[in-house]
FIKOLZA-1660 file (N, C-alpha, C; in steps of 0.1 Angstrom, whole numbers, plus 5000, padded with zeros to 4 digits):
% residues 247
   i   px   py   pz ch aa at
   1 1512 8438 8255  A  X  N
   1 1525 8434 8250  A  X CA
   1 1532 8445 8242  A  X  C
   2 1548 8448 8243  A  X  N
   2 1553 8458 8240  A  X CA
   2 1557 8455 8225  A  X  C
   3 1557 8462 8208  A  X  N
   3 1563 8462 8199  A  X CA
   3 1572 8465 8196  A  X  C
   4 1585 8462 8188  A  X  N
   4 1590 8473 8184  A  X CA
   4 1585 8478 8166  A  X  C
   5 1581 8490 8169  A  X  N
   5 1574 8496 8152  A  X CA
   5 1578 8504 8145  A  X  C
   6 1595 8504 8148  A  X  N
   6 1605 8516 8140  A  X CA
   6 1605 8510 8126  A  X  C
   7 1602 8498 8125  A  X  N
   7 1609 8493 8109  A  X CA
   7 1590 8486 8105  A  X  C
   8 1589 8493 8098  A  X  N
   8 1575 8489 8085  A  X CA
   8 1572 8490 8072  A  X  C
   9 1573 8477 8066  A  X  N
   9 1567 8474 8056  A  X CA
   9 1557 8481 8046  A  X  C
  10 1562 8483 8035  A  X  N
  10 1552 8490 8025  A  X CA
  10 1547 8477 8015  A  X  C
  11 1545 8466 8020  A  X  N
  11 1538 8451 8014  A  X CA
  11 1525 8452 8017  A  X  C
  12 1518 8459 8017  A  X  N
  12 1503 8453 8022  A  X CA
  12 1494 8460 8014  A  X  C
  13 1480 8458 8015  A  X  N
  13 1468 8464 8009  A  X CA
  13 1454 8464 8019  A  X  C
  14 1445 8470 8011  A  X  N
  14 1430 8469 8022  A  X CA
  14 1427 8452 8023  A  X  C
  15 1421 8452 8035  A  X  N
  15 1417 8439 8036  A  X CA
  15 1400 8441 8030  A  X  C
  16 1398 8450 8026  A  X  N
  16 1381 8451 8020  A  X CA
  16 1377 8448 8032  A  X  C
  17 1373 8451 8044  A  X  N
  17 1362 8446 8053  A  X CA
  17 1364 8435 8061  A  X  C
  18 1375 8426 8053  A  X  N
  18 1370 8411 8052  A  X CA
  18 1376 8409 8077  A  X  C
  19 1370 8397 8074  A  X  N
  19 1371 8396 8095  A  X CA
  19 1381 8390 8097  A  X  C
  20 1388 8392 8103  A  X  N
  20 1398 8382 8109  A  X CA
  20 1393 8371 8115  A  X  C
  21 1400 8362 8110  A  X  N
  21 1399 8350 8110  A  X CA
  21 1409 8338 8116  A  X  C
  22 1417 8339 8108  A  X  N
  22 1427 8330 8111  A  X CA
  22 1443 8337 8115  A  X  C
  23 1455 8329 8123  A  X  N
  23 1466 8335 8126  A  X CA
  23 1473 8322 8118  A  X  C
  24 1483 8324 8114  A  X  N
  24 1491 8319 8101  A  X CA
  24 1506 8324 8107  A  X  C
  25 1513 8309 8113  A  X  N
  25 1528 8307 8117  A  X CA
  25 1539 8304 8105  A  X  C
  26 1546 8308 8105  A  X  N
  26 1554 8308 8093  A  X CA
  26 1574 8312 8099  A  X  C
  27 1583 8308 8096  A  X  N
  27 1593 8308 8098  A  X CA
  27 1601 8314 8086  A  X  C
  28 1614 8321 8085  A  X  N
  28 1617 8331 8074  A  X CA
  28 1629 8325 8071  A  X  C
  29 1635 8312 8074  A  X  N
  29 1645 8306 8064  A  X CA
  29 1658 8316 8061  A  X  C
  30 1656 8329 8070  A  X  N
  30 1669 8336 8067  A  X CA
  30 1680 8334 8082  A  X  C
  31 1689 8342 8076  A  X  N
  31 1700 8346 8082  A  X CA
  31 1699 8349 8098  A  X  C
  32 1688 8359 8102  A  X  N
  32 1689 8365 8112  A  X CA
  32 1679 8376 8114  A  X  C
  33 1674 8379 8127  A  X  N
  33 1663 8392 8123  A  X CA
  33 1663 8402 8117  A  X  C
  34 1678 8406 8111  A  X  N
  34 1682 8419 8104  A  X CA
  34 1679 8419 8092  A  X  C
  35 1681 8401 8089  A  X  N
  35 1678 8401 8074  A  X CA
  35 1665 8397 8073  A  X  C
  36 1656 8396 8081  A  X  N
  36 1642 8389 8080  A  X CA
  36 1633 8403 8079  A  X  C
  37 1637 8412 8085  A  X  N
  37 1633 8430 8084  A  X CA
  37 1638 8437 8074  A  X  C
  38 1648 8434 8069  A  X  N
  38 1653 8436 8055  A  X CA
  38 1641 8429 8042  A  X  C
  39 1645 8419 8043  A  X  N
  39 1635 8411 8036  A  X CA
  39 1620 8417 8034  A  X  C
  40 1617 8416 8045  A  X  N
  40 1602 8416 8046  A  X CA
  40 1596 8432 8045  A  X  C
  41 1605 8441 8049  A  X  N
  41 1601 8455 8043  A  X CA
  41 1607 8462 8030  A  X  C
  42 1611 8450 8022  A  X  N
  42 1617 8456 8011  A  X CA
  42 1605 8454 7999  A  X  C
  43 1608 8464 7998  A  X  N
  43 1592 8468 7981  A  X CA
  43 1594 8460 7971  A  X  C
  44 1602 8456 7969  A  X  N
  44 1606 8446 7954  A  X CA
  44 1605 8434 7957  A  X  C
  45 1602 8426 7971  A  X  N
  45 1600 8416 7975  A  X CA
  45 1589 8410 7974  A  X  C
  46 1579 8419 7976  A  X  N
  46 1565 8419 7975  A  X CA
  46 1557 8409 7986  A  X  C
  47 1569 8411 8000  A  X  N
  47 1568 8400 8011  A  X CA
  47 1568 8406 8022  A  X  C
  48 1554 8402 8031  A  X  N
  48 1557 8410 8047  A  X CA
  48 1547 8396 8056  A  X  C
  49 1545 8404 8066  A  X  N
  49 1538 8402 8081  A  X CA
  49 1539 8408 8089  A  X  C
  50 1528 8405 8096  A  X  N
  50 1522 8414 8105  A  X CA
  50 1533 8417 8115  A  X  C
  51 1536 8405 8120  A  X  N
  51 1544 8404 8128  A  X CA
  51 1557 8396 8127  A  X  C
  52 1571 8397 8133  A  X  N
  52 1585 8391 8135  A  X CA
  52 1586 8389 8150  A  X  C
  53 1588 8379 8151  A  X  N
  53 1596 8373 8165  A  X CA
  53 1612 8368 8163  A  X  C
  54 1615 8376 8176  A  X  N
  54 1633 8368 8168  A  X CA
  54 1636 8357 8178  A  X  C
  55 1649 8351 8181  A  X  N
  55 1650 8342 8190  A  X CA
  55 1646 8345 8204  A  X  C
  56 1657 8359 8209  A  X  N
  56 1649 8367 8221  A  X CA
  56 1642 8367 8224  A  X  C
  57 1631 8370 8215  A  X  N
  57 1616 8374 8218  A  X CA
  57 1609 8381 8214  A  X  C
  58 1619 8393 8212  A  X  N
  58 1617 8405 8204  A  X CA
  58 1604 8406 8195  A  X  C
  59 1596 8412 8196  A  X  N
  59 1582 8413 8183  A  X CA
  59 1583 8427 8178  A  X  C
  60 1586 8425 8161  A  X  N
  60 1588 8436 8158  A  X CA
  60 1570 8438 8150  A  X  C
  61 1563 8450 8152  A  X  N
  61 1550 8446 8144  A  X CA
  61 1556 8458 8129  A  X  C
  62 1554 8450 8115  A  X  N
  62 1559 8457 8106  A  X CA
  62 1545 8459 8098  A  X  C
  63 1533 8454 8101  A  X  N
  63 1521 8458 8095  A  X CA
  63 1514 8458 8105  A  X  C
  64 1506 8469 8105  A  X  N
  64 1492 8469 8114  A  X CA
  64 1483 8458 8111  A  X  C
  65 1475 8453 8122  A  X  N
  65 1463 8445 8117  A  X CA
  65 1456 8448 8109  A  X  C
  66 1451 8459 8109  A  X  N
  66 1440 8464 8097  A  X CA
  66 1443 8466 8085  A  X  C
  67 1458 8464 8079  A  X  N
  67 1459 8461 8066  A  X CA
  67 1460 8445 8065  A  X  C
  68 1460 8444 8051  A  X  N
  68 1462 8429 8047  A  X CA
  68 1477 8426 8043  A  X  C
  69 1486 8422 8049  A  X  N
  69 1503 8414 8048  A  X CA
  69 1495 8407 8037  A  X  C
  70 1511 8405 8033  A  X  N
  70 1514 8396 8018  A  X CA
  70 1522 8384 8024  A  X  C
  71 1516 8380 8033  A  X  N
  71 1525 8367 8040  A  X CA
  71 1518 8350 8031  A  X  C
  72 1506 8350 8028  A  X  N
  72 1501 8333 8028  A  X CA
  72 1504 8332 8011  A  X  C
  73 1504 8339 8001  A  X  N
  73 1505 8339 7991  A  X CA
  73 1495 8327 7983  A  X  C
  74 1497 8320 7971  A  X  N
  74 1484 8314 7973  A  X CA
  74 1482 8299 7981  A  X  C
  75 1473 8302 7988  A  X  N
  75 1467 8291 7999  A  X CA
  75 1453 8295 7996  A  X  C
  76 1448 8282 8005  A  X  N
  76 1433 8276 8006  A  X CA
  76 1431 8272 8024  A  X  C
  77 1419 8278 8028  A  X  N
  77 1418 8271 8040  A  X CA
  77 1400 8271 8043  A  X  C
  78 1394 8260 8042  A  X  N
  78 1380 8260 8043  A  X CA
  78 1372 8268 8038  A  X  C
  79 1375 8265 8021  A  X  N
  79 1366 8268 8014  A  X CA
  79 1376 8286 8007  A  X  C
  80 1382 8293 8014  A  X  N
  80 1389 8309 8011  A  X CA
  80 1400 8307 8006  A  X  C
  81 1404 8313 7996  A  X  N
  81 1412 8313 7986  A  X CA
  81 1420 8324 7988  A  X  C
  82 1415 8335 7996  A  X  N
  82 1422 8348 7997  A  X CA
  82 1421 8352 8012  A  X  C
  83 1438 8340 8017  A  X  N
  83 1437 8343 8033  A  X CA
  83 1445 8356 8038  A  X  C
  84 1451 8358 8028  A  X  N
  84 1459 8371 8032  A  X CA
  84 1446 8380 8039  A  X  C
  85 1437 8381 8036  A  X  N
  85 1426 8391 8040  A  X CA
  85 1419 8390 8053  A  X  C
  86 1419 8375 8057  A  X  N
  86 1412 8370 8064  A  X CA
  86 1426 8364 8077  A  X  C
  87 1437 8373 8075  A  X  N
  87 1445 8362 8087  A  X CA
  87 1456 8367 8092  A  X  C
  88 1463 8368 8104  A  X  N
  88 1474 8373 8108  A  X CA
  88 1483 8367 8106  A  X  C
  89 1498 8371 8101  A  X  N
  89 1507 8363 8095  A  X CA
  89 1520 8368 8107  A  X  C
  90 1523 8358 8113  A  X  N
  90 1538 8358 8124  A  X CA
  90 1548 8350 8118  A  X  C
  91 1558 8357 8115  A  X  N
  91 1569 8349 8110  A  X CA
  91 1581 8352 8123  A  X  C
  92 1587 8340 8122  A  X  N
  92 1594 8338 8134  A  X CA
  92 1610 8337 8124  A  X  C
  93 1620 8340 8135  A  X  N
  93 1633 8343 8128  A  X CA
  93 1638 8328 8130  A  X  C
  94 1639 8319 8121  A  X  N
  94 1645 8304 8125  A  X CA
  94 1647 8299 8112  A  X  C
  95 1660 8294 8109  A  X  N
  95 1661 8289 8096  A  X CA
  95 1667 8273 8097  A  X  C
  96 1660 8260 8095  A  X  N
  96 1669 8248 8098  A  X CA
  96 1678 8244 8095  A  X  C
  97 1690 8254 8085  A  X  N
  97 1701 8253 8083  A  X CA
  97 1708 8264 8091  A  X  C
  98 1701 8270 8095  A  X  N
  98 1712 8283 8102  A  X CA
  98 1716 8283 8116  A  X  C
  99 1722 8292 8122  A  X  N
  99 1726 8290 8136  A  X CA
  99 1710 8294 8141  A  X  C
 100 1700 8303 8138  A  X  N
 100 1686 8301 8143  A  X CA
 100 1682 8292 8143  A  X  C
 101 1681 8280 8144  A  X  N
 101 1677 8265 8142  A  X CA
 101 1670 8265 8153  A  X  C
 102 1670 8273 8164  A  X  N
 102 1658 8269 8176  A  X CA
 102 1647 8273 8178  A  X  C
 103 1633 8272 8183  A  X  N
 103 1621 8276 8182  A  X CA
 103 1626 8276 8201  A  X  C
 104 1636 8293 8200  A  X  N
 104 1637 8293 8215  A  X CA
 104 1624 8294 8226  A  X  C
 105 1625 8291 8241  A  X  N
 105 1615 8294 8249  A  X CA
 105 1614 8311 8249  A  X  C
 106 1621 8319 8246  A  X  N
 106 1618 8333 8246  A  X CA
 106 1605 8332 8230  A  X  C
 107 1614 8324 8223  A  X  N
 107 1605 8329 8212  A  X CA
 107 1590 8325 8210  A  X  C
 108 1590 8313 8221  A  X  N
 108 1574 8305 8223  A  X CA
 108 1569 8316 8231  A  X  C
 109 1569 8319 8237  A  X  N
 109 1563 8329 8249  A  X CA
 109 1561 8340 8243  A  X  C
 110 1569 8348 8234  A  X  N
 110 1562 8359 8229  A  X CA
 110 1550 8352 8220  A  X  C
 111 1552 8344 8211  A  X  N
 111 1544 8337 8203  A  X CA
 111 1526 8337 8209  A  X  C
 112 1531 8330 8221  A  X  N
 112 1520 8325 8225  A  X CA
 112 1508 8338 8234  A  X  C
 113 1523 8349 8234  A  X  N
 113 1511 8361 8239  A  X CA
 113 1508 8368 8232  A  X  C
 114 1511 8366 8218  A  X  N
 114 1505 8373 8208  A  X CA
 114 1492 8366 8203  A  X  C
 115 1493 8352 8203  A  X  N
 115 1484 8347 8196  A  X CA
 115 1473 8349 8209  A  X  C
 116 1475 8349 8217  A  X  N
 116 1459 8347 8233  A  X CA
 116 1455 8364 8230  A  X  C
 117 1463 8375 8228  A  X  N
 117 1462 8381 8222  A  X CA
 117 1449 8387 8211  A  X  C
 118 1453 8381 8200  A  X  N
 118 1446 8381 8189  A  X CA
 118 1433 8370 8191  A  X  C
 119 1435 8360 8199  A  X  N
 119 1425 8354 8199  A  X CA
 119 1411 8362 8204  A  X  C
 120 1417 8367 8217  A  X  N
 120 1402 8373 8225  A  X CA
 120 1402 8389 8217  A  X  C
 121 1409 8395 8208  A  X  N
 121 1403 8410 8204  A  X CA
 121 1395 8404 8187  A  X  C
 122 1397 8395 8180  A  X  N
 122 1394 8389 8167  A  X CA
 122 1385 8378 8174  A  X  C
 123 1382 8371 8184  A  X  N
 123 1376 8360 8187  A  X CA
 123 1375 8348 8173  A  X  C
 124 1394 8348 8174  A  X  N
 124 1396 8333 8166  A  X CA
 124 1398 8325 8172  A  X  C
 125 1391 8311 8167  A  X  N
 125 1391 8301 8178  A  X CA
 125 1399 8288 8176  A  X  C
 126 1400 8282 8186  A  X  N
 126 1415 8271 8183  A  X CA
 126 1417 8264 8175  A  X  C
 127 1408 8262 8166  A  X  N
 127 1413 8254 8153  A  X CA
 127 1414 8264 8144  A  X  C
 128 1418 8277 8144  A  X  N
 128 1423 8285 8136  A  X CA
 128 1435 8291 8137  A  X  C
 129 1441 8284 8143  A  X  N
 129 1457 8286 8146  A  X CA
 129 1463 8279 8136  A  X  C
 130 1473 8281 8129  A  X  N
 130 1476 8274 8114  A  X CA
 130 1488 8274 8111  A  X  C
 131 1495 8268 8106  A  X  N
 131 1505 8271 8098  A  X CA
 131 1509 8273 8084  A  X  C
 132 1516 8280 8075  A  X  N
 132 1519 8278 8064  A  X CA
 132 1520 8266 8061  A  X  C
 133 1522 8256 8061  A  X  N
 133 1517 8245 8049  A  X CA
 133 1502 8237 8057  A  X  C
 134 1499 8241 8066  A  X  N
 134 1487 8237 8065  A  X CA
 134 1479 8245 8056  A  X  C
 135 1477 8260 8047  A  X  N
 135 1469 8263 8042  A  X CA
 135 1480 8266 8025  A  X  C
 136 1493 8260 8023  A  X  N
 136 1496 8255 8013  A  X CA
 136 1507 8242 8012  A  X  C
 137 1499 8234 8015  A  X  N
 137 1505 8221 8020  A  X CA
 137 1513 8216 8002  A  X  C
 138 1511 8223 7993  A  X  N
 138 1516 8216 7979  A  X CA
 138 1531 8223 7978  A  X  C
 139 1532 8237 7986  A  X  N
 139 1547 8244 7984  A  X CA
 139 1554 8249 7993  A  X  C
 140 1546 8251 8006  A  X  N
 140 1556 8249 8017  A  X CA
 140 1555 8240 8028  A  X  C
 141 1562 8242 8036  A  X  N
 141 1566 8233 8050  A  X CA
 141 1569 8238 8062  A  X  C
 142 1572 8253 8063  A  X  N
 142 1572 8258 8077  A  X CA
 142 1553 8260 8082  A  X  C
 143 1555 8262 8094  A  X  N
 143 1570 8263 8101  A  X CA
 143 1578 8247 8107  A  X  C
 144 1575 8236 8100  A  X  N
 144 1582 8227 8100  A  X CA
 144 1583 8215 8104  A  X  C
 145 1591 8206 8108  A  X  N
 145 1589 8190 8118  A  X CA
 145 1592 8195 8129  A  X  C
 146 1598 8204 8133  A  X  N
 146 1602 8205 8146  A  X CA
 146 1593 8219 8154  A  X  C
 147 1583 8223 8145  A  X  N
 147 1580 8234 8154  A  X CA
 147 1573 8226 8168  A  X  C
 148 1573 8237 8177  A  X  N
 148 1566 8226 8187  A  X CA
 148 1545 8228 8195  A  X  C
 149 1544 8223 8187  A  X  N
 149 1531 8225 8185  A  X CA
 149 1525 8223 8201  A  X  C
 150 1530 8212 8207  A  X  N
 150 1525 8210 8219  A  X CA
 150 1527 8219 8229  A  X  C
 151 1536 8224 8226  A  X  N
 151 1537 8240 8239  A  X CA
 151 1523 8251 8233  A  X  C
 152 1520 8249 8220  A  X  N
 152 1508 8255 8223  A  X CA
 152 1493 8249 8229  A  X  C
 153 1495 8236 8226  A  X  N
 153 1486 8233 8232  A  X CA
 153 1483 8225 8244  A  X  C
 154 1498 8223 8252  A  X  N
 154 1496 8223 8264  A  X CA
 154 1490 8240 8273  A  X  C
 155 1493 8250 8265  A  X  N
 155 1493 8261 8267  A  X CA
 155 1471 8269 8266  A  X  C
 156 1467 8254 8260  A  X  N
 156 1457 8257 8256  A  X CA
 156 1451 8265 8247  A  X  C
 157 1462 8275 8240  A  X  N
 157 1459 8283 8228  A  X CA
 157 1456 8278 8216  A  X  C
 158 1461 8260 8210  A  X  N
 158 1453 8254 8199  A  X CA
 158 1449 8241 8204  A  X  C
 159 1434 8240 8202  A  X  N
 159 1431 8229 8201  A  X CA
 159 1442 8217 8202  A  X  C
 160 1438 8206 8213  A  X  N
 160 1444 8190 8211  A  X CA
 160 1434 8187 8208  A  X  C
 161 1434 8170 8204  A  X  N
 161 1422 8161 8202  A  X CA
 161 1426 8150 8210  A  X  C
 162 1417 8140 8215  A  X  N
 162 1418 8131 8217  A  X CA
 162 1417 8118 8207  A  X  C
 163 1421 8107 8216  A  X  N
 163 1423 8095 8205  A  X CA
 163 1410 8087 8203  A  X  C
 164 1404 8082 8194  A  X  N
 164 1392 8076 8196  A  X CA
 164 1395 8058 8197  A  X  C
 165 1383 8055 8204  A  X  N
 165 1381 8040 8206  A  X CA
 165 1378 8035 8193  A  X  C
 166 1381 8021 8193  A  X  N
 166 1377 8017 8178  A  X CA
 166 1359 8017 8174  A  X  C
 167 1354 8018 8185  A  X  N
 167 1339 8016 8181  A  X CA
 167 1336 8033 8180  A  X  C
 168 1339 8041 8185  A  X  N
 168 1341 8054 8178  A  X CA
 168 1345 8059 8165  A  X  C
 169 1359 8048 8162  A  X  N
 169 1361 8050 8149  A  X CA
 169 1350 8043 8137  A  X  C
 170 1346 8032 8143  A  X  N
 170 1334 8026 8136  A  X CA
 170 1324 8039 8133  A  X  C
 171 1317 8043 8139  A  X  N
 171 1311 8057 8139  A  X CA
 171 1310 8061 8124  A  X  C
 172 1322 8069 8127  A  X  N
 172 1329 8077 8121  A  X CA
 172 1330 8069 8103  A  X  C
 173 1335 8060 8102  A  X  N
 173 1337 8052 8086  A  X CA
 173 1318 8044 8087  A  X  C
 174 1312 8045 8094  A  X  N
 174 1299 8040 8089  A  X CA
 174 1291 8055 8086  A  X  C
 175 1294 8063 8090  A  X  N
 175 1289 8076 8080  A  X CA
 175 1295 8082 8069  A  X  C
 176 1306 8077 8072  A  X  N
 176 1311 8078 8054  A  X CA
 176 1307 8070 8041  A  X  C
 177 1305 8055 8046  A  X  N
 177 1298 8043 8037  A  X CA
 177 1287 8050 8037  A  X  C
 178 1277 8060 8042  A  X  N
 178 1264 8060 8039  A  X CA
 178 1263 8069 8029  A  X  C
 179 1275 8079 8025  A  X  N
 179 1280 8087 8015  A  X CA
 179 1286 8080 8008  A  X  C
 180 1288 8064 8006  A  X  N
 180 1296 8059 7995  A  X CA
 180 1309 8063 7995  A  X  C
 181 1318 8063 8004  A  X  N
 181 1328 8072 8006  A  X CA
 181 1337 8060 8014  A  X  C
 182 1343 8045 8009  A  X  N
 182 1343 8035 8016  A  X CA
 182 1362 8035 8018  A  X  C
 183 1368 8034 8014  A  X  N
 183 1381 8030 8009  A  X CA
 183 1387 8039 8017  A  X  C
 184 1399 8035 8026  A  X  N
 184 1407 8046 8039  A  X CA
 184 1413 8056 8031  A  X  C
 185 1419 8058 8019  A  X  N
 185 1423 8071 8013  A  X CA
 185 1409 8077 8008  A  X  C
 186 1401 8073 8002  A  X  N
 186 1388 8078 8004  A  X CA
 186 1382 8092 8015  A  X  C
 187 1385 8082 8025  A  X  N
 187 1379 8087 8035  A  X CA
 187 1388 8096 8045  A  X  C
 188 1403 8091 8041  A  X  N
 188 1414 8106 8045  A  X CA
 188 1411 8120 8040  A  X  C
 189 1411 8117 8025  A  X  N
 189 1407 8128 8016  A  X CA
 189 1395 8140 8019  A  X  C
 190 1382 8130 8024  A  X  N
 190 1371 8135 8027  A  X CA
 190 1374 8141 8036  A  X  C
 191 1379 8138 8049  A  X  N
 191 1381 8137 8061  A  X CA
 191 1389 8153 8065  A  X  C
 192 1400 8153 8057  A  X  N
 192 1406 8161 8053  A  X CA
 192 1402 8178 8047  A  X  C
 193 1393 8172 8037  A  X  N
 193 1386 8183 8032  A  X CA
 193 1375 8190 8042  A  X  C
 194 1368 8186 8050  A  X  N
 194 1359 8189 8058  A  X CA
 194 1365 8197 8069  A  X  C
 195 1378 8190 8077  A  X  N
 195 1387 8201 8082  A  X CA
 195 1388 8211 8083  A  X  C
 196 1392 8216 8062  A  X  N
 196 1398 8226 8061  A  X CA
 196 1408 8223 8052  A  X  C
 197 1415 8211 8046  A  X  N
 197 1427 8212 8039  A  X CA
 197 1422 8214 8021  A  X  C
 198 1430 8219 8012  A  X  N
 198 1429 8222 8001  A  X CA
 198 1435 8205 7993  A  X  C
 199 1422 8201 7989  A  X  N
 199 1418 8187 7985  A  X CA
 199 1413 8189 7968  A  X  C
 200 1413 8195 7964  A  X  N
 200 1406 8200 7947  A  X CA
 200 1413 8193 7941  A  X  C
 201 1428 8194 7940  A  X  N
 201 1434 8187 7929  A  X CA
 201 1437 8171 7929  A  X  C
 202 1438 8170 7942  A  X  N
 202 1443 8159 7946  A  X CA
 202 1439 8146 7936  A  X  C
 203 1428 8142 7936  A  X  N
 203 1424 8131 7924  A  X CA
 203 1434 8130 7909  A  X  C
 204 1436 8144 7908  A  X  N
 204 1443 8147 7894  A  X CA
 204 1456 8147 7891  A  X  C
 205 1462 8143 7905  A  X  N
 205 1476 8144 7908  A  X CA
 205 1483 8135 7921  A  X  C
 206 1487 8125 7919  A  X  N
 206 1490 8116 7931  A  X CA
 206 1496 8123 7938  A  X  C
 207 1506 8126 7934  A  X  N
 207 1517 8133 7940  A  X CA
 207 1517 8146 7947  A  X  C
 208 1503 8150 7946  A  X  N
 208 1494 8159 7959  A  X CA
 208 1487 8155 7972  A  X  C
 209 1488 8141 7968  A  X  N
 209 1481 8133 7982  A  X CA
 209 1493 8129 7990  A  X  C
 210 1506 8127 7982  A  X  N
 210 1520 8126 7994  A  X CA
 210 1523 8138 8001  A  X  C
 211 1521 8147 7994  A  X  N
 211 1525 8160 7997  A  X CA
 211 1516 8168 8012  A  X  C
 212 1501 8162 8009  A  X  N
 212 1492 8167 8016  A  X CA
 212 1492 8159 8027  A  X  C
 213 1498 8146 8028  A  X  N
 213 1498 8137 8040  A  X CA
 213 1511 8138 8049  A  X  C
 214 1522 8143 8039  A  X  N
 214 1530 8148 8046  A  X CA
 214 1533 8163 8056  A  X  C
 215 1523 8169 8047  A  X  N
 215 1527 8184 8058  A  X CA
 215 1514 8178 8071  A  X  C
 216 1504 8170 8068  A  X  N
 216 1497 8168 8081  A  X CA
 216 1504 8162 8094  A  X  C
 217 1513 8150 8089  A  X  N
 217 1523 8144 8093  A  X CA
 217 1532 8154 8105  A  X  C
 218 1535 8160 8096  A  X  N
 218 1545 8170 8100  A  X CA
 218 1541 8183 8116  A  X  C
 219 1528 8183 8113  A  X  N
 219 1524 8190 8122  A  X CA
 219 1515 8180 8134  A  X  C
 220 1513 8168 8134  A  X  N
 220 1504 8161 8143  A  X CA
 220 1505 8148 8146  A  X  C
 221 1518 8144 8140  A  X  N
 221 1524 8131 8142  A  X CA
 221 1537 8132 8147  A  X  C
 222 1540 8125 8157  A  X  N
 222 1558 8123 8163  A  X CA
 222 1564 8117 8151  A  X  C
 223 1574 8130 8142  A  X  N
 223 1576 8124 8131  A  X CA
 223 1589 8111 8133  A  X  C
 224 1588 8102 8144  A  X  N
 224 1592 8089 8149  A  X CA
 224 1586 8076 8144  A  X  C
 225 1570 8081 8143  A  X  N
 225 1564 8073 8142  A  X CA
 225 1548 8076 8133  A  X  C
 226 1555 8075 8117  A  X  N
 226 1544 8077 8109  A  X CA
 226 1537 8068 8099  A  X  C
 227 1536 8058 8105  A  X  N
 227 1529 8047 8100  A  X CA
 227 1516 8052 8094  A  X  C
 228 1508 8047 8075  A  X  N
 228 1498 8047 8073  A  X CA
 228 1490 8046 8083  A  X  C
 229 1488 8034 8091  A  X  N
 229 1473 8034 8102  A  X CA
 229 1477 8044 8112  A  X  C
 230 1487 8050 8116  A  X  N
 230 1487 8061 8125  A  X CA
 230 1479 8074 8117  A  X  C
 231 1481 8075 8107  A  X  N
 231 1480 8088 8098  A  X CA
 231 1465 8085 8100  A  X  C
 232 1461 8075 8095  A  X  N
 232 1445 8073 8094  A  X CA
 232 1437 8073 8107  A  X  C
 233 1439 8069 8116  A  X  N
 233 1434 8071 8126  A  X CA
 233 1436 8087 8134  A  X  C
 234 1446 8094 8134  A  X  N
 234 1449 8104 8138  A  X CA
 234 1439 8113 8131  A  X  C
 235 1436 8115 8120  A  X  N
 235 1429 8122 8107  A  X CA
 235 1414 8120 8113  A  X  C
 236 1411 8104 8113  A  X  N
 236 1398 8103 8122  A  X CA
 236 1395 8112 8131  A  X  C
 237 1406 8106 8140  A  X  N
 237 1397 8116 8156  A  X CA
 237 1403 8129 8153  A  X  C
 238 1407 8138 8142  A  X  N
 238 1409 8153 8142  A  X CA
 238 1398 8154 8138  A  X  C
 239 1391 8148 8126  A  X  N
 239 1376 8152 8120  A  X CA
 239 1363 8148 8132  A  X  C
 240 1370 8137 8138  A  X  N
 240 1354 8138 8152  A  X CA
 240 1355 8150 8160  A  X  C
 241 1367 8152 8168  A  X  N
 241 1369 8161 8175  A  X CA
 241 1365 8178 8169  A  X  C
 242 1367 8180 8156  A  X  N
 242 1368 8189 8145  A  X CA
 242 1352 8193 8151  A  X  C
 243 1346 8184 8149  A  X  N
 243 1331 8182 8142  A  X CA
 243 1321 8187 8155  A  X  C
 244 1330 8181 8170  A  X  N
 244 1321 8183 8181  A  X CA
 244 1323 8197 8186  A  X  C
 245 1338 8204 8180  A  X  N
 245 1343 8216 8186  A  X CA
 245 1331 8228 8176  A  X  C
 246 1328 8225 8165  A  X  N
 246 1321 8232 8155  A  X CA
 246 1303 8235 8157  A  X  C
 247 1301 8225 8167  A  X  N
 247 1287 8221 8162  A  X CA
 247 1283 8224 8183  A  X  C
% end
């Protein structure tokens, strides 16, 4: 796949060694790709990635892989605190107030051959496809309600799950009771954490458990229809599914 690499970023540092791991979707809330390249290679910003997609298609790469972008700032994702090291960051040109408001088919297609891409030279695997607020679900929200997750994984580059039967879901909450772990936010929270989501504070702050059920929401629910028992069941079969893809 062709770059364009005239315009690069002086935002980054060593990744120390660390392995690639994860790719991290993110959307730039600006104007336009002029100003998202602007932005993103300006030194006083202290803001890059690896990569830009515009509506076109266009992929401009403004950081090599082998440095570390200053795209995830602080996040958490299974157990790592410091994903900038560990993760490729693609920010896509779409702002949901601006006339970029679309997650065009040019711009899914480059997307998606970047990430099949990165998958088979880094061998990351499909539940490591991510978004910014899945690895800081307390401050942001791209890339959004509307990204379209299912073109990736009709596309087979991230993981789907299936729906579990209720005696499956029984399963699943009788091995949590055997950890004393009984009560459905209980067992979201857990559920959650095992995943991969950043769950630490949550006890200490309610208003981190809206926060955290909403960016899940946002990414894995037809935001049509987001009923508590949808949330909880959906959460279920991502941690069974999770659990069979790992093991």
């Amino acid at each position: 796949m062709k770059y364009i690499t005239k315009y690069k970023s002086l935002n980054y540092n060593s990744r120390n060694n660390a392995k690639i791991q994860l790719i991290i979707i993110h959307y730039t809330a600006l104007k336009n790709t002029l100003d998202a390249i602007s932005y993103l290679c300006n030194k006083e910003k202290k803001v890059s990635s690896h990569y830009l997609i515009s509506q076109n298609g266009t992929v401009y790469n403004l950081v090599d892989d082998k440095f570390r972008a200053w795209h995830a700032g602080q996040s958490f994702w299974q157990d790592n605190t410091d994903i900038n090291s560990i993760s490729i960051g693609i920010e896509l040109d779409y702002n949901p107030r601006g006339k970029n408001n679309k997650f065009s088919f040019q711009m899914m297609s480059s997307l998606e051959k970047i990430i099949l891409d990165k998958q088979i030279k880094y061998k990351i695997d499909k539940n490591s496809i991510l978004g910014h607020s899945d690895i800081a679900p307390y401050r942001k929200i791209d890339p959004g309600n509307g990204f379209p997750w299912k073109v990736l994984i009709s596309s087979k580059i991230v993981l789907g799950f299936k729906k579990l039967k209720k005696n499956e879901i029984r399963i699943i909450e009788e091995w949590f009771n055997n950890y004393n772990v009984k009560s459905k936010k209980q067992i979201i929270i857990m559920a959650m954490s095992l995943i991969g989501y950043d769950t630490r504070a949550i006890n200490n702050n309610p208003k981190f458990y809206n926060k955290l059920i909403s960016a899940y929401r946002s990414r894995y629910l037809n935001k049509n229809n987001w009923s508590n028992k949808l949330v909880y069941k959906t959460i279920i079969s991502h941690l069974f599914n999770f659990m069979l893809t790992k093991s």
